[in-house]
C-alpha positions as CSV (number, residue, x, y, z in Angstrom):
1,X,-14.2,15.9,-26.3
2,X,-14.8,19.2,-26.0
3,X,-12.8,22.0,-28.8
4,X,-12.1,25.5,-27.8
5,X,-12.9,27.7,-30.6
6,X,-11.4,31.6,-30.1
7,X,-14.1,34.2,-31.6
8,X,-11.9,36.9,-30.6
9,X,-8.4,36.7,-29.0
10,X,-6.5,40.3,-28.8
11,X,-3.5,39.3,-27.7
12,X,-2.1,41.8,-30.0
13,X,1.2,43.2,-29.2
14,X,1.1,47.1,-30.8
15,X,2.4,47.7,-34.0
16,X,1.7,44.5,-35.6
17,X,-0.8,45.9,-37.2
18,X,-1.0,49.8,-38.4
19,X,0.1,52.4,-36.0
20,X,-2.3,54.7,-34.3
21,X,-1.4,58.4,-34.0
22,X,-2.4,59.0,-30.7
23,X,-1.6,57.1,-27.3
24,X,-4.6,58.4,-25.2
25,X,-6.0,55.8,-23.2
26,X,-8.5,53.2,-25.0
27,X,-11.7,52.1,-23.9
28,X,-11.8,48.6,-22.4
29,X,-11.5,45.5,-24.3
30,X,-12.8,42.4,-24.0
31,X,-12.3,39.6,-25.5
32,X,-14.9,37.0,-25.6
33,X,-13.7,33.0,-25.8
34,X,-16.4,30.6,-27.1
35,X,-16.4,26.8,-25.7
36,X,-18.0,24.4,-28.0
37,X,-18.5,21.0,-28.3
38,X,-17.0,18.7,-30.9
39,X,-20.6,19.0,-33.0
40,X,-20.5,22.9,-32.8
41,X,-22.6,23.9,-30.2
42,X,-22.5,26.2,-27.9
43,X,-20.8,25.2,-24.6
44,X,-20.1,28.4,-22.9
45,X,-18.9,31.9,-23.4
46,X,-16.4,33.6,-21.1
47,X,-16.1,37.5,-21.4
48,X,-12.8,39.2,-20.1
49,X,-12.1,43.0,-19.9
50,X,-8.8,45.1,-19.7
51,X,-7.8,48.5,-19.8
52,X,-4.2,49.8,-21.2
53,X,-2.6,51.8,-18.7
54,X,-0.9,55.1,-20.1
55,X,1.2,56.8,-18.2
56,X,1.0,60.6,-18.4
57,X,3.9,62.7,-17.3
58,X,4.3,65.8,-17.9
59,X,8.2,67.7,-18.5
60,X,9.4,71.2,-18.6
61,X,10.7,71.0,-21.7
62,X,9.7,71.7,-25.3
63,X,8.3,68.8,-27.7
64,X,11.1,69.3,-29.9
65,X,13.7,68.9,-26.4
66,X,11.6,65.9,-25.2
67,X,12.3,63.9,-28.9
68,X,15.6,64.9,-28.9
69,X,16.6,63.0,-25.4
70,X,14.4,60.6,-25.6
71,X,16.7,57.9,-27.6
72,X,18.9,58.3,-24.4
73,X,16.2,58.2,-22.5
74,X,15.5,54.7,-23.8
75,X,18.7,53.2,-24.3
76,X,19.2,54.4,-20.1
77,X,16.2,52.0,-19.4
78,X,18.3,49.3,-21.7
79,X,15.3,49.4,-24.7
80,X,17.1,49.7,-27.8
81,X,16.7,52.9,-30.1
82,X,13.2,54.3,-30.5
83,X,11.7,55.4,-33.8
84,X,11.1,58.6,-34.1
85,X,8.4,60.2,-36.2
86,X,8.8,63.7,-35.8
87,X,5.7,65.0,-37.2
88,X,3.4,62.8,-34.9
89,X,5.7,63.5,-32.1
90,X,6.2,59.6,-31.2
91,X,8.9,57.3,-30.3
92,X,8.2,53.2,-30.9
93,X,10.3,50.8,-29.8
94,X,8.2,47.2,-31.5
95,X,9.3,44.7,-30.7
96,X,11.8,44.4,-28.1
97,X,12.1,41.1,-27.0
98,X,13.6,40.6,-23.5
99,X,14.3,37.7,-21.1
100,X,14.7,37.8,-16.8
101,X,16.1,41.6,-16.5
102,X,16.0,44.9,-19.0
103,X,18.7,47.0,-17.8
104,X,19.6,45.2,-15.1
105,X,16.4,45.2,-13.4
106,X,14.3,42.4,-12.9
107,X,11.3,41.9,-15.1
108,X,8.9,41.5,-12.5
109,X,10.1,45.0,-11.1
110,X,8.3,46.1,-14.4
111,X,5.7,43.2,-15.2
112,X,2.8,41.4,-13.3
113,X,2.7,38.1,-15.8
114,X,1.1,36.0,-13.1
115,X,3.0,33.4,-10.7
116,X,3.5,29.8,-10.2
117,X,5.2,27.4,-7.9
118,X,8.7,29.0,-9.5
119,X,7.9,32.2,-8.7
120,X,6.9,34.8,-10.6
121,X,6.7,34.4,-14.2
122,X,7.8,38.1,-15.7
123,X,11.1,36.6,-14.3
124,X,11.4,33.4,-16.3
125,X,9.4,34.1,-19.5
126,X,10.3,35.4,-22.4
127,X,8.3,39.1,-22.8
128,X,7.8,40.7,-26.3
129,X,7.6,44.3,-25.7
130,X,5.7,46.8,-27.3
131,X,6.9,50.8,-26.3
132,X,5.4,54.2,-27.3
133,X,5.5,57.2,-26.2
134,X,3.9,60.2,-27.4
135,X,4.8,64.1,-26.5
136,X,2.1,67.0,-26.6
137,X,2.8,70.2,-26.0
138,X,1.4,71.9,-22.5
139,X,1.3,75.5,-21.9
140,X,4.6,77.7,-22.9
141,X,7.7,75.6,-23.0
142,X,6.3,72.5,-21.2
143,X,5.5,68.9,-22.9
144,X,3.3,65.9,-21.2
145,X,4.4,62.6,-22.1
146,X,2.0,60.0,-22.6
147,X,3.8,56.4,-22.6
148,X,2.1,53.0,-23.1
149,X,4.0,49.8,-22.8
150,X,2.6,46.3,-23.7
151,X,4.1,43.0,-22.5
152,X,3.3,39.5,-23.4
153,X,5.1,36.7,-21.7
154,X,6.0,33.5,-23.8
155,X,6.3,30.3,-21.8
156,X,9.8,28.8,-22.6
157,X,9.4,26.1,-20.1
158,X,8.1,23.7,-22.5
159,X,4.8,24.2,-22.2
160,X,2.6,26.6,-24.5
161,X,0.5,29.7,-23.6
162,X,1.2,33.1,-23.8
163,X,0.2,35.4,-21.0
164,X,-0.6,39.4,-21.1
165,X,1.4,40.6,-18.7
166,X,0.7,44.3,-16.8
167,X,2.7,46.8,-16.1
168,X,3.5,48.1,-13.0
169,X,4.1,51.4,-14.2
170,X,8.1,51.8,-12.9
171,X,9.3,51.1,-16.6
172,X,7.7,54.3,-17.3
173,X,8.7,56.3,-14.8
174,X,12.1,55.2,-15.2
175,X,11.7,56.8,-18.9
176,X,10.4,59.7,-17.7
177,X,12.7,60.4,-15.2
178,X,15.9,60.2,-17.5
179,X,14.0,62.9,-19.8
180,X,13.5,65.1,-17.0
181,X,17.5,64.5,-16.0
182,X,18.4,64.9,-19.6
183,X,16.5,68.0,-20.2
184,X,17.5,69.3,-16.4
């Protein structure tokens, strides 16, 4: 019988560790999964890569405009409150956990979690939600907003596993584009 043994798994929703300052995008990471056998050798090694997608917007507003709206901005998407830390310019919502819809919108509108024979799973698993979003300033008067969401989707059917899901991108745009109505 063979044993799986993880060397590394980073199925690490943000935040549950310490928070980084900044939200531009990371270099790829892979995680690397280790098959052994029940003696400890050396099966197989599987290697998988990702990239974290960060939106970047950018507003004609000021910073100090952009943090003001943006707990509206939030709460019009149905995320609860951010966190605001004014000095790094950064609103965190961690962690936000949210089953079939988020503001009345289906998950899968925001999430790619995969699909089975029930459909789509962003729509029947439970997703654990990680939000930032950061705000430079650009130019005279204008801000660019640089949001990163991170989804994983938790299996409630009974069976275990976990799954990373994407995003589509529309749950930050939807963010964006109450900042830019708030801030008209």
């Amino acid at each position: 019988m063979r044993t799986w043994s993880v060397a590394v798994l980073m199925l690490v929703v943000a935040g549950c560790g310490a928070r980084e300052p900044g939200l531009a995008p990371r270099s790829p990471v892979e995680d690397v999964v280790t098959i052994s056998s029940a003696d400890g050798t050396v099966a197989g090694e599987m290697r998988l890569t990702r990239e974290d997608y960060v939106a970047r917007n950018s507003v004609d507003a000021t910073p100090a405009e952009v943090l003001e709206v943006l707990p509206a901005a939030f709460a019009s998407v149905g995320l609860p409150v951010p966190e605001i830390d004014a000095q790094n310019r950064l609103a965190v919502v961690q962690p936000h956990v949210v089953s079939r819809r988020l503001g009345g919108v289906r998950m899968s509108s925001y999430f790619d979690c995969g699909r089975g024979p029930a459909g789509l799973y962003a729509d029947s698993y439970r997703i654990h939600l990680s939000i930032a979003t950061q705000v430079e300033p650009l130019g005279e008067g204008g801000s660019t907003l640089l949001t990163r969401v991170e989804a994983i989707g938790q299996n409630t059917g009974g069976t275990s596993g976990n799954a990373r899901c994407s995003s589509l991108g529309q749950l930050e745009s939807r963010i964006v584009a109450a900042v830019r109505e708030a801030v008209g």
